[in-house]
C-alpha positions in Angstrom: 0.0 0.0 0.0 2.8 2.1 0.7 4.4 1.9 -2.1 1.9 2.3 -4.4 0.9 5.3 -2.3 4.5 6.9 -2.9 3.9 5.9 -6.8 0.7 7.7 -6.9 2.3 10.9 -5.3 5.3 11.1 -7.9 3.3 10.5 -11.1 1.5 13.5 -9.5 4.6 15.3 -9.0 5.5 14.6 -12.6 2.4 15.3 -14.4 2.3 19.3 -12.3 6.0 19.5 -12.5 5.7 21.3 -16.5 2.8 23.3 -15.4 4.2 24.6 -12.3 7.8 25.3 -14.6 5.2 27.2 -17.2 4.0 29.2 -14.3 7.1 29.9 -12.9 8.5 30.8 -16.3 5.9 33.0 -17.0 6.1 35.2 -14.1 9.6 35.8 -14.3 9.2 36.8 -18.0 6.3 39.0 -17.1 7.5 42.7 -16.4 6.3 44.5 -13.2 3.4 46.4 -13.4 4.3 50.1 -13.3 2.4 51.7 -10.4 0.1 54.0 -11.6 0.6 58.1 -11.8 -0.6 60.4 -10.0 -2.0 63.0 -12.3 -1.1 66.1 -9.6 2.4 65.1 -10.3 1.8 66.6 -14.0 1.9 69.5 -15.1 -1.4 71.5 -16.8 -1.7 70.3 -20.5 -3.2 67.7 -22.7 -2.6 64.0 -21.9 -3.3 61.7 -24.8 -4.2 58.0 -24.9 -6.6 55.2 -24.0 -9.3 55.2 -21.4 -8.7 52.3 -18.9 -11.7 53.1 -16.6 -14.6 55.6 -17.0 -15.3 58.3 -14.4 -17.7 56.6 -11.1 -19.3 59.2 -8.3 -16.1 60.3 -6.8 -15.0 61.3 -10.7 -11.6 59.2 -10.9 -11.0 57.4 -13.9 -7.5 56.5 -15.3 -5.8 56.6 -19.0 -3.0 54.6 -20.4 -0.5 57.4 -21.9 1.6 56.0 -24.7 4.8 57.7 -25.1 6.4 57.6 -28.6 10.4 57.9 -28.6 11.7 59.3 -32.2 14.7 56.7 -32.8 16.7 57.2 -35.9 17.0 53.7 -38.1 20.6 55.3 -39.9 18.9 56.1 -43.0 18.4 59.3 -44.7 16.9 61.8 -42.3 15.2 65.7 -43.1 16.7 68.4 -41.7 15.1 71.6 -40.1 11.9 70.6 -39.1 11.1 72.4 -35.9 8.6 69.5 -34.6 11.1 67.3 -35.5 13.4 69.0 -33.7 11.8 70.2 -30.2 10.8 65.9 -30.0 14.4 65.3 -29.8 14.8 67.9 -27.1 12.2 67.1 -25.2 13.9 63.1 -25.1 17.1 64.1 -24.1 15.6 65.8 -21.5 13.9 62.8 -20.5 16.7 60.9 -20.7 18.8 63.6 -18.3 16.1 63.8 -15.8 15.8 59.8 -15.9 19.3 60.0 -14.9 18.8 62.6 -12.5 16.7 60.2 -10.7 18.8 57.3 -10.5 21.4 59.4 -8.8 18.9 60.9 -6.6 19.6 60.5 -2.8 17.1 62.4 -0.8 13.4 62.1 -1.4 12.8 66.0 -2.2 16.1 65.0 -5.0 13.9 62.0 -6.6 10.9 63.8 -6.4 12.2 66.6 -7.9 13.9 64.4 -10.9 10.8 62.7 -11.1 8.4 65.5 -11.8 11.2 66.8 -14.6 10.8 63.7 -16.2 7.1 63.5 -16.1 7.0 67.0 -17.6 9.5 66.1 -20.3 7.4 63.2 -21.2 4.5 65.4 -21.3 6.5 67.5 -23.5 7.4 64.9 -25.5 4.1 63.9 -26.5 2.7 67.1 -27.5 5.6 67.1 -30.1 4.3 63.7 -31.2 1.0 65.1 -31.6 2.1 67.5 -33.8 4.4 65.2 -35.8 0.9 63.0 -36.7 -0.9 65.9 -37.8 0.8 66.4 -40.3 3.9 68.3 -39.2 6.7 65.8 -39.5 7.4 67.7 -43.0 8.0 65.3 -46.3 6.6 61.8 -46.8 6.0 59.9 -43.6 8.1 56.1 -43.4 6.8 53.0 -41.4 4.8 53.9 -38.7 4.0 56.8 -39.8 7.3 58.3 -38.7 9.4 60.8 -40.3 11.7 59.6 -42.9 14.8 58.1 -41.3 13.1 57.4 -38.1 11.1 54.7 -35.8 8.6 55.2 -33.3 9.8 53.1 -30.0 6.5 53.1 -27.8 6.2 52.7 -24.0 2.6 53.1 -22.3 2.0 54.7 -18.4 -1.3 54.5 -16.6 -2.0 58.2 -15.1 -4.7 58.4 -12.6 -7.1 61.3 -13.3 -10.2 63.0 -12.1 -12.8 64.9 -13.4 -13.6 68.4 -12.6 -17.5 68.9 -11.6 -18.4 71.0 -14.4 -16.0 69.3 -16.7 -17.2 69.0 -20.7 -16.8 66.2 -22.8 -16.4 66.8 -26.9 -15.7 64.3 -29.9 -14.6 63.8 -33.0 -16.1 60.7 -33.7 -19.7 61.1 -36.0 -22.3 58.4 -35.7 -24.2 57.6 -38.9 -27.1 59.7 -40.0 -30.4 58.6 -41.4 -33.0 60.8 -42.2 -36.8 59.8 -42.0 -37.1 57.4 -43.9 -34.3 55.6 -42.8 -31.7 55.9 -45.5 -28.0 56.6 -45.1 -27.4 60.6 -45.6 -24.9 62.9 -44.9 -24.4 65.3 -42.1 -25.9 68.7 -43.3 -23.9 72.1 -42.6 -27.0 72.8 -39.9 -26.6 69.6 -38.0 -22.9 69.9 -37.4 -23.4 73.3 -36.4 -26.1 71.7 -33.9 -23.8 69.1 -32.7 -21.5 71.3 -31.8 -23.8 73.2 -28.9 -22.9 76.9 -27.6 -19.3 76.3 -26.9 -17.9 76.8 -30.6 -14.8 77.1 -29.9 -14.2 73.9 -28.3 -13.4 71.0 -31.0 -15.1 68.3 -31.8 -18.9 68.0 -31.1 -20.9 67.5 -27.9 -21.2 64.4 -26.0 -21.9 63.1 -22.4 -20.3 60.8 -19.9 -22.6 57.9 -20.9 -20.5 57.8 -24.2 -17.3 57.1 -22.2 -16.0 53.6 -23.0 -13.0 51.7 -22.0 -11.0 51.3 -25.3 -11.7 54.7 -26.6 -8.5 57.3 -27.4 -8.8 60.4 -25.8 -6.9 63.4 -25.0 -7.5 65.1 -21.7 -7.0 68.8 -20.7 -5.5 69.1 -16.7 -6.0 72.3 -15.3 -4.9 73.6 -11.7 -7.8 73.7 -9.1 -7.6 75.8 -6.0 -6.1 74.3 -2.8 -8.6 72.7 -0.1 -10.3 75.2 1.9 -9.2 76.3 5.3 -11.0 74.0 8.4 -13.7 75.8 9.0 -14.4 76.9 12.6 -15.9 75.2 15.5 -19.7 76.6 15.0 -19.9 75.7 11.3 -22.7 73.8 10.5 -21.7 69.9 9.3 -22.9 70.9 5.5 -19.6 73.5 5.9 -17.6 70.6 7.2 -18.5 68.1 4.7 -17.7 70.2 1.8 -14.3 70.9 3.1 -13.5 67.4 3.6 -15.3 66.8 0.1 -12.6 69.3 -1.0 -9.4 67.6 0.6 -10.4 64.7 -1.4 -10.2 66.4 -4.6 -7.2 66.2 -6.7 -5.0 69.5 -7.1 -4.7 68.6 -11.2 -8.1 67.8 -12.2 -9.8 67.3 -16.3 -11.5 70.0 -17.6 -12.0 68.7 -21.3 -11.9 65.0 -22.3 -12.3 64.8 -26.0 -13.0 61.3 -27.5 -10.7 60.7 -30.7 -11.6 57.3 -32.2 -14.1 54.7 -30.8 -13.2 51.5 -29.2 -13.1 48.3 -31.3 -16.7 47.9 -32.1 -17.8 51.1 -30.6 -20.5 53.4 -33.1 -20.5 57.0 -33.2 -20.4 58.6 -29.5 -22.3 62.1 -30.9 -26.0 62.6 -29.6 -28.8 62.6 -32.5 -29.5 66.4 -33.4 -32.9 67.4 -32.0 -35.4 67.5 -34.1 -37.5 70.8 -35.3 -41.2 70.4 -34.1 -43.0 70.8 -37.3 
């Protein structure tokens, strides 16, 4: 009985012994997850990527930033292009705060290296953004980088939250029928319905219920005032519980999200024009 007990066990053994190695073998060639960033560590600007979360009751969502490195692949580059240009800048100074931080001692030194870099990556990106609208300057190579270059592309979830009275826009149209039911184009009056009373902001209106996880966004971080001072004794609790309301809040908070393409299977995040009463 024994020994057919201690034969059982180490055909066991044997059979869990290449799934316990695939396990192991796959956790140590997973990377760490990077922690998440805190969005007052940023400066004010636009942040551009893909929505992780959408905003709950306390108004927090996150976005996965991509950052785009301009690499050059030895071939024939352009010369004096200023986008072009101030990218490569802004990465070296990412690199030199990056190094900054890894000789960084005392925590006021690493946190000041590490809000250099985040700024330089912030930098960084709005360079990109320029590059893929159409300022890279001459034909565009594989990836849709300038010629003589390579996009290398690293991604960073930054932890956000919505201000109260924040807007959301897109660019993203949905399909148009008219009445009876066929495919049409937008008309000059729709768009100019869609785009509501704030003209000047682009894209078209929309509301948080078109939020999705998967959509590409860029968000606008704007400096909010400071927490108020405790209020005294003989405030009433309403007074208390809006300044502890207030403490929650983050200092670097979205004003604008803007929704640039849809997720995978998403349809058109605009709201239908309203219709004239005839």
């Amino acid at each position: 009985m024994l020994r057919l007990l201690l034969g059982a066990c180490l055909m066991l053994g044997l059979a869990l012994a290449p799934m316990n190695l695939a396990v192991a073998q796959k956790k140590k060639d997973a990377p760490p997850a990077k922690p998440a960033v805190d969005s007052d560590k940023l400066p004010s600007g636009d942040i551009s990527g893909v929505l992780k979360s959408v905003p709950g009751t306390d108004r927090m969502f996150q976005v996965e930033m991509e950052t785009k490195r301009l690499l050059p692949t030895g071939g024939k580059v352009g010369t004096g292009n200023n986008n072009i240009n101030q990218l490569l800048q802004a990465q070296n100074q990412v690199k030199q705060a990056q190094t900054s931080l890894l000789r960084a001692k005392s925590p006021q030194q690493k946190y000041q290296a590490q809000q250099r870099v985040l700024q330089a990556q912030i930098r960084a990106q709005q360079a990109v953004a320029r590059l893929n609208n159409g300022g890279g300057g001459g034909k565009l190579g594989a990836g849709g980088a300038p010629a003589g270059y390579k996009w290398d592309v690293t991604k960073q979830v930054v932890d956000v939250q919505a201000k109260s009275d924040w807007k959301i826009r897109t660019l993203v149209l949905g399909e148009n029928y008219n009445d009876k039911g066929e495919l049409v184009k937008w008309t000059a009056e729709q768009l100019a319905e869609l785009k509501g009373k704030d003209k000047n902001l682009p894209g078209y209106e929309s509301s948080s219920e078109k939020l999705e996880v998967g959509q590409t966004v860029t968000v606008t971080l704007v400096s909010v005032p400071a927490a108020k001072a405790a209020p005294k004794a003989d405030a009433d609790k309403a007074d208390r519980d809006e300044v502890k309301a207030d403490e929650d809040n983050k200092r670097m908070q979205v004003k604008l999200i803007l929704i640039r393409t849809e997720a995978k299977g998403g349809g058109g995040t605009t709201p239908a024009p309203k219709k004239k009463a005839k």
